[in-house]
N, C-alpha and C positions, 0 to 999 in steps of 0.2 A: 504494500500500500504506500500511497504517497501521503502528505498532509502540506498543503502549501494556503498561503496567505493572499487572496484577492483582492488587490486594491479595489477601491471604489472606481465605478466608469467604467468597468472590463466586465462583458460577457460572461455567464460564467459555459455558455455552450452556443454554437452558433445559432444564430436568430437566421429572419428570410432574407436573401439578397445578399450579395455576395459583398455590398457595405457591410453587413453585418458578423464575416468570418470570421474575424477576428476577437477571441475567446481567450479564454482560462484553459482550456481542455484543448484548445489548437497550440498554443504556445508548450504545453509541458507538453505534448506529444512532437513535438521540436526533438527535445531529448529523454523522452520516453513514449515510443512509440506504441506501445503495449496498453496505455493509462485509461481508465474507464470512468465515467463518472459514475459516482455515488450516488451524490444530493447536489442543490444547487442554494444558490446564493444569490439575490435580483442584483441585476445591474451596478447600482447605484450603493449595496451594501459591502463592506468589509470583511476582510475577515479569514476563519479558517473554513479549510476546504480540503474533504477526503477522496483520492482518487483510489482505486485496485489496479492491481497489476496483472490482475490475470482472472478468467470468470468465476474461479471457485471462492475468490475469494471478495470478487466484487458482490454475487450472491449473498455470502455470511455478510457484511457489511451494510447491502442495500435489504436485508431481513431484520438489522438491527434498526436503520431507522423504520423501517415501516412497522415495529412492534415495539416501536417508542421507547426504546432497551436504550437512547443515545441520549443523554443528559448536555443539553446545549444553556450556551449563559451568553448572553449580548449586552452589550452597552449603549446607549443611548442617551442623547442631551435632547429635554424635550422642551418647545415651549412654556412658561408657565409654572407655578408653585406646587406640584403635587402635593393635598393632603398632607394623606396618609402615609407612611413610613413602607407599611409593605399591604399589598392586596393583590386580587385576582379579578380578570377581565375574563370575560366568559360567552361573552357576546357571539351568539350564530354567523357565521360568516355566508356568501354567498357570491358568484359574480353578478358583476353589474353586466349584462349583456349587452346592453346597447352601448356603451362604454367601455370595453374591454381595453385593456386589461385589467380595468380597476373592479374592486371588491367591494363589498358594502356590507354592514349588517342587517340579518333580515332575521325578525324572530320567529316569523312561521314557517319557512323552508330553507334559512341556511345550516348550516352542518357546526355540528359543536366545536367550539373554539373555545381554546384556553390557554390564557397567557398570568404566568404571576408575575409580579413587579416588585422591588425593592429601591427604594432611594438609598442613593450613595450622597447626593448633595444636591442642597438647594442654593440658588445663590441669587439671592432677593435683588440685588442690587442692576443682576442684567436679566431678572423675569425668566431663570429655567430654572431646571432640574436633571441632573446628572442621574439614572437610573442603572439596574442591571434588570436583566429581562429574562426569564426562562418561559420559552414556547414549548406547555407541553401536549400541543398540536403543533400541525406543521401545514397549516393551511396558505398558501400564496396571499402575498401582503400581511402575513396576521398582525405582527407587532406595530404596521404602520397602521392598519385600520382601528385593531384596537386603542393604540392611543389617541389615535383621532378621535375615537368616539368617547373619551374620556375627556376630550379638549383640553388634550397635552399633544398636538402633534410632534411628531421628530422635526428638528430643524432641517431645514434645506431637504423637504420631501415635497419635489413641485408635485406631485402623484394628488397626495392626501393633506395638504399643509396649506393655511391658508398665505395668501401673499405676502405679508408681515414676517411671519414663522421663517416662509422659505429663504428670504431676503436676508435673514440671519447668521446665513450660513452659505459654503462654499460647494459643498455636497451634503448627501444625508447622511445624520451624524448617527450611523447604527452601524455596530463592528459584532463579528459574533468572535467573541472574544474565549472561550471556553467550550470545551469538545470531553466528554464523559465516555468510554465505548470501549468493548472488549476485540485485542487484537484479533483478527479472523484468524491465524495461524497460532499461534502460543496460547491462546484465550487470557490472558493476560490486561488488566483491568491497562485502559491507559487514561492520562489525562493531559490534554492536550492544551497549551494556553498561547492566547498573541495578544501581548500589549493592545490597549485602545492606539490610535495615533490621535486621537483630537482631547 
């Protein structure tokens, strides 16, 4: 397996059009031709990122996240004074169809979503909040929607952040900073960390 670090603004797999090849998973198969994706990471977010090196073991790895067996931790600067110290958003998630790719919560037909939340700092002085974030779902957009709907968006999320919020910031400020997961070959508990950069 691989574990490497996505900057913000980079693919994490080719999107349509051939402006769009250029990726996370085209670059490390530069000098590892063999690398497989796991999971994915949006565009715009940071962070760590698990590649396999071969099917047996991209399988045991991509069975780990889809039976929730992979303990992720992200960071976040969000608009705004969060409360509370630590709680959980739970908000149904769903697509927006006529707006794709964006998300939205819907209480009668989206799909269970859960994110817990912890502040690490508030800092009244520039109006945010420094957060860590455990999705223990893995819904598309969950963390940006749910703090949206908390009205704490993430800074610089033109997606789900209002114009103020986005203006804030230079990119969106969410790095998945912590990776929890058993080596597919050793079984071998690992824990895997990458500094915030902002």
């Amino acid at each position: 397996m691989l574990v490497v670090v996505k900057p913000s603004g980079l693919l994490s797999v080719p999107g349509r059009g051939a402006e769009k090849s250029d990726c996370l998973l085209s670059r490390v198969r530069d000098d590892y031709p063999d690398a497989l994706i796991v999971h994915r990471l949006d565009m715009e977010t940071s962070g760590l990122l698990i590649l396999a090196r071969n099917p047996v073991a991209h399988r045991a790895l991509s069975m780990q996240f889809q039976a929730r067996q992979v303990s992720k931790l992200y960071i976040a600067v969000v608009d705004g004074l969060i409360e509370s110290d630590q709680n959980e958003i739970a908000h149904p998630l769903i697509t927006d169809w006529p707006n794709r790719p964006l998300q939205k919560v819907d209480r009668s037909l989206g799909k269970p979503s859960l994110t817990r939340y912890r502040v690490v700092q508030r800092q009244p002085d520039e109006n945010l909040t420094r957060v860590e974030l455990e999705p223990v779902t893995g819904r598309s957009h969950q963390l940006r929607v749910h703090l949206m709907s908390i009205g704490h968006p993430i800074l610089g999320d033109a997606l789900y952040g209002r114009p103020d919020a986005v203006a804030r910031a230079d990119r969106l400020m969410l790095h998945a900073s912590r990776l929890s997961l058993t080596h597919p070959a050793s079984a071998q508990t690992l824990v895997l960390a990458s500094p915030s950069p902002f």
